[in-house]
C-alpha positions as CSV (number, residue, x, y, z in Angstrom):
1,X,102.3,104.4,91.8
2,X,105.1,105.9,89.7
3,X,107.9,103.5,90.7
4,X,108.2,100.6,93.1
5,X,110.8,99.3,95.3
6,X,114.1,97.7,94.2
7,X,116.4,96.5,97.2
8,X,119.8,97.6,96.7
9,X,122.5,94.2,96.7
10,X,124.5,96.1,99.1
11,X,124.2,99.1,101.3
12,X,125.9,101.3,98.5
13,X,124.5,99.4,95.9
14,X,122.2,100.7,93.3
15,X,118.5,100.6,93.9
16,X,115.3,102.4,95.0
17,X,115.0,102.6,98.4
18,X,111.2,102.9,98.2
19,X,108.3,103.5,96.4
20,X,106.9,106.4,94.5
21,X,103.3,108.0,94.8
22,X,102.1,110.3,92.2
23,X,100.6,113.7,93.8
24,X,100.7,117.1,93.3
25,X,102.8,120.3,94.7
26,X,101.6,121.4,97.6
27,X,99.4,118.2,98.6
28,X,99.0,117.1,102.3
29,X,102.0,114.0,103.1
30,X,100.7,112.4,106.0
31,X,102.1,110.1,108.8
32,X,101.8,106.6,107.9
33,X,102.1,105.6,111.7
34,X,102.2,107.1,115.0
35,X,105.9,107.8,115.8
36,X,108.5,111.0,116.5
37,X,110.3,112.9,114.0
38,X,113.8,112.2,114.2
39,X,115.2,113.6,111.1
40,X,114.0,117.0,108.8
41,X,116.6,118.3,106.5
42,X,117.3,119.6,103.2
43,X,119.6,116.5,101.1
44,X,120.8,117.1,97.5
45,X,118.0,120.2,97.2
46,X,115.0,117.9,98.4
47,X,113.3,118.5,101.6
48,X,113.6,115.2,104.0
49,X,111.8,113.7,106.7
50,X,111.9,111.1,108.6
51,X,109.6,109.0,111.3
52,X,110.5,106.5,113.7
53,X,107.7,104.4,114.5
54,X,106.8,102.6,118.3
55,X,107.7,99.4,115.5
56,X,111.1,100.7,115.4
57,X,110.4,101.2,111.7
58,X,111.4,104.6,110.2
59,X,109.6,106.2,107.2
60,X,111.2,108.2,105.1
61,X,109.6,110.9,103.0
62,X,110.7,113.7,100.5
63,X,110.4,115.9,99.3
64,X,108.1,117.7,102.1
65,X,108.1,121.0,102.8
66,X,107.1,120.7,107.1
67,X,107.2,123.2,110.0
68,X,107.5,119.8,112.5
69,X,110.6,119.3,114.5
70,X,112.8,116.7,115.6
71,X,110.8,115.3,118.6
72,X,107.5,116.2,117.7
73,X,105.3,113.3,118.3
74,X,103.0,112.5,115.4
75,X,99.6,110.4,115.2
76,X,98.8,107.8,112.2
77,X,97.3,110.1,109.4
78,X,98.5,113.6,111.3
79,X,99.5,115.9,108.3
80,X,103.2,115.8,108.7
81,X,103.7,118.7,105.3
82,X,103.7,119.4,102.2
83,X,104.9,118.1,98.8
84,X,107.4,120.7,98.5
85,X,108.9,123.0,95.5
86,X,112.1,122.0,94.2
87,X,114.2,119.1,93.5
88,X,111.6,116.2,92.6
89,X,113.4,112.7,91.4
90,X,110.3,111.7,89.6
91,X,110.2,115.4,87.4
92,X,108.8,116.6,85.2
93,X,106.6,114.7,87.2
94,X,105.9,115.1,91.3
95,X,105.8,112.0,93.4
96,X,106.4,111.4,96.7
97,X,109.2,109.4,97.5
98,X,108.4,107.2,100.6
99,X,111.0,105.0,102.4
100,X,111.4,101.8,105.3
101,X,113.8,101.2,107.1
102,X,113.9,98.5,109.9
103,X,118.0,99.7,111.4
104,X,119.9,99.3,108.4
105,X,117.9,97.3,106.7
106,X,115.7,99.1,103.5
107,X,112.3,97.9,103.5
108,X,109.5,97.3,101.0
109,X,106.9,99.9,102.1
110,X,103.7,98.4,100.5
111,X,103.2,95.8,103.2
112,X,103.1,97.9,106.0
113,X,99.3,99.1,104.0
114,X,98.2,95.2,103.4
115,X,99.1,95.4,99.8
116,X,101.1,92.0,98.6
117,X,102.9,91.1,95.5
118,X,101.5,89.5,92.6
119,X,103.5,86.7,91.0
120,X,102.1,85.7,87.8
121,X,102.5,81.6,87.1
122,X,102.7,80.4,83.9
123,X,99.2,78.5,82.5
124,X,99.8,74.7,82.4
């Protein structure tokens, strides 16, 4: 993982608003959970898209190059695109950026695949 997930203080508020997952140009993204498309757009020269899960969760994931449209339904693990050319927050590295978001709340994405936090405790 190239960068992990820092909740914002407040909805403008600095932060990273997800996680980031080394890959290369051109790799498969795929659907983390069944759901519909409900957003694909270009923002700040990086392709967007987003998934609404049945959870009411949305994913977020960019940048992916994807011939999908809003209202296609997609199944867990369906390839959704492609890492995409361009703007890539991670350069001179690629990533993939991928987001949560429970209404307007930003979400942790790394428990939603079993993974927990460690918390180291100091040795008595």
């Amino acid at each position: 993982m190239a960068a992990s997930f820092d909740a914002p203080d407040g909805r403008w508020g600095p932060g990273h608003r997800g996680i980031d997952l080394r890959t290369a140009k051109g790799a498969d993204v795929t659907a983390v959970a069944d759901g519909v498309v409900t957003h694909r757009a270009v923002i700040a020269g990086r392709a967007t898209m987003s998934i609404t899960h049945d959870s009411g969760v949305r994913s977020t994931y960019e940048p992916v190059a994807s011939d999908l449209a809003v209202g296609d339904r997609v199944r867990r693990g369906q390839p959704v695109g492609r890492i995409g050319a361009g703007a890539n927050h991670c350069a001179p590295r690629t990533c993939l950026h991928l987001g949560a978001k429970r209404a307007e709340d930003y979400l942790d994405p790394l428990p939603f695949f079993g993974a927990r936090r460690v918390i180291l405790l100091p040795v008595p």
